[in-house]
C-alpha positions in Angstrom: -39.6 -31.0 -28.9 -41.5 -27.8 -28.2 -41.5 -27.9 -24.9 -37.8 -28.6 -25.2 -37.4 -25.4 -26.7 -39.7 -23.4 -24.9 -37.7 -24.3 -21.7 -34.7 -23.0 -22.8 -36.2 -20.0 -24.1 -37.5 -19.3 -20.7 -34.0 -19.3 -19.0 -32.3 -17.6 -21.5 -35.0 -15.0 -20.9 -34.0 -14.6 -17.3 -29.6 -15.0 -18.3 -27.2 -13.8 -19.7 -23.7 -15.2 -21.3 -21.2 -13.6 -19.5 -17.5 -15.0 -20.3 -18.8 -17.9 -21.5 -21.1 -18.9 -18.6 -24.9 -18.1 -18.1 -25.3 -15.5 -15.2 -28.9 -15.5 -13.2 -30.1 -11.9 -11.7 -34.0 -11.2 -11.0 -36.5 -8.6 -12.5 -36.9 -5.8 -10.1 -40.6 -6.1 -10.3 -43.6 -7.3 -12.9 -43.7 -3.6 -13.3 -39.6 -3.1 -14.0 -38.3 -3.2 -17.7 -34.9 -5.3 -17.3 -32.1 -5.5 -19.3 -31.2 -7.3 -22.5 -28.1 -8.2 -21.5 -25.6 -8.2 -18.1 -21.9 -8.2 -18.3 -20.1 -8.7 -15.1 -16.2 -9.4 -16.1 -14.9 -12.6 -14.7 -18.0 -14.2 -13.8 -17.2 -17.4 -12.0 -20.7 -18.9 -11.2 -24.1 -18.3 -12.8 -26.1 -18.5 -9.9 -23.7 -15.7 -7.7 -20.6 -14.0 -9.4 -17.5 -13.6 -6.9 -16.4 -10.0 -6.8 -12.9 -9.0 -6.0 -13.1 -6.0 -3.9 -9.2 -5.1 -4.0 -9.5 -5.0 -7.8 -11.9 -2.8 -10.2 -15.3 -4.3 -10.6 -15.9 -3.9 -14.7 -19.8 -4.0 -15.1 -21.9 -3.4 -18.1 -25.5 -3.8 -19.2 -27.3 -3.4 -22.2 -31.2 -2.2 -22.2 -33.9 -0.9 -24.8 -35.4 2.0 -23.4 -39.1 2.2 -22.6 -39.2 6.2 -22.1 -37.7 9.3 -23.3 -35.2 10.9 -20.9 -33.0 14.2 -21.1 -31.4 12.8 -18.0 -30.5 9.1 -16.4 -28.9 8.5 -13.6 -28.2 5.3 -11.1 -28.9 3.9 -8.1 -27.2 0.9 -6.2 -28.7 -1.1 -3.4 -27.2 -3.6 -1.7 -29.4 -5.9 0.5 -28.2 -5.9 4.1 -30.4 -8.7 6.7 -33.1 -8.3 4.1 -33.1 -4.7 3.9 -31.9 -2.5 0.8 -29.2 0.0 1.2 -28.2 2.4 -0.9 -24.7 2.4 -1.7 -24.4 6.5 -2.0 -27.2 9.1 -0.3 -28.0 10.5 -4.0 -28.6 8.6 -7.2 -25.5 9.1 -9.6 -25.5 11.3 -12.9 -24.9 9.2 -15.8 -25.3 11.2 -19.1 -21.8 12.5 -20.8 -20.0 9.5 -18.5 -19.8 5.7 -19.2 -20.6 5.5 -23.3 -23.9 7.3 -22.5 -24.9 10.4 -24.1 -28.3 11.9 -23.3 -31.3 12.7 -24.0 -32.8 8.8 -24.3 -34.9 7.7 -27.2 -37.8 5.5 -26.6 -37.3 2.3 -28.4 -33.5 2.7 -28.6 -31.1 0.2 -27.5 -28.1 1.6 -25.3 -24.7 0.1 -23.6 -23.8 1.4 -20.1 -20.4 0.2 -18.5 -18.6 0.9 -15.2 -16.1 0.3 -13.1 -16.4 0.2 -9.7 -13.5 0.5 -7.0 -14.9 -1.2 -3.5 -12.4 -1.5 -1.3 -14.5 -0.9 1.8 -16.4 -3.3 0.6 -16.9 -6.2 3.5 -16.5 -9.8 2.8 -20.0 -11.0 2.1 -22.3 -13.2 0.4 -25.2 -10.4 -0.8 -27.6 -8.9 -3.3 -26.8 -6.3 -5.3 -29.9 -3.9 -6.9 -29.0 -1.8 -10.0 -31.4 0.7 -11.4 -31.1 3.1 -14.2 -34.0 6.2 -14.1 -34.7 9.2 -15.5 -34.1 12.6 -14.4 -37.5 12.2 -13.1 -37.0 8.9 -11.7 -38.8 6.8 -14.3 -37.3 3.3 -14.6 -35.3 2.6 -17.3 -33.7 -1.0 -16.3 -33.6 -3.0 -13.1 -32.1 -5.6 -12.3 -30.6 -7.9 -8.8 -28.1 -9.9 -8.9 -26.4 -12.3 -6.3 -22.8 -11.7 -5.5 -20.0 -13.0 -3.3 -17.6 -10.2 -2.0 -14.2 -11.6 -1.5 
């Protein structure tokens, strides 16, 4: 019976309910903090969501911060033959946009939500890499997730 349990604790440590279904995505690195929870609207398998890319892609993630921050701002990679892109040349301001006000409190638990519009987006089976930091490019979440561009 314990071992029962301590099975599903283990996945549910590494998913998240989305819509209803679990979705997978993978720590960063041992190092990384990830998030508490992953929302990724109309999530139609656990192991790799399909994204739309003529319709707004509504994403949200909810972490506990390990660090202080007056700032935070995000990166996105996507992975391209094995190698990480970044989606834009500079890492993107978050504070006063997207339910998150700044400075971060150690210890606090926060929400941050987006939409994205990717219509140049190609038709692709990928990984994507999101990474919230400080001013100062501390992590504050991490996380990858598989996705299916259609």
């Amino acid at each position: 019976m314990f071992s029962i349990i301590f099975v599903i604790l283990m996945i549910l440590n590494h998913s998240n309910l989305i819509n209803g279904q679990l979705i997978n995505y993978t720590k960063c690195g041992k190092d990384l903090p990830s998030p508490t929870l992953v929302k990724l609207d109309n999530c139609d398998n656990p192991d790799m969501c399909s994204v739309n890319r003529k319709q707004p892609i509504h994403f949200g993630l909810s972490y506990k911060s390990p660090i202080d921050a007056q700032q935070l701002q995000l990166n996105i990679w996507i992975s391209i033959w094995g190698f990480w892109i970044a989606i834009r040349p500079k890492a993107v301001p978050v504070c006063g946009t997207h339910n998150i006000d700044c400075p971060i409190i150690k210890g606090e638990s926060y929400s941050y939500n987006i939409t994205i519009n990717a219509p140049w987006f190609p038709q692709v089976r990928t990984k994507i890499k999101f990474l919230l930091s400080s001013g100062k490019s501390e992590p504050v979440t991490c996380l990858i997730m598989k996705i299916k561009v259609i």
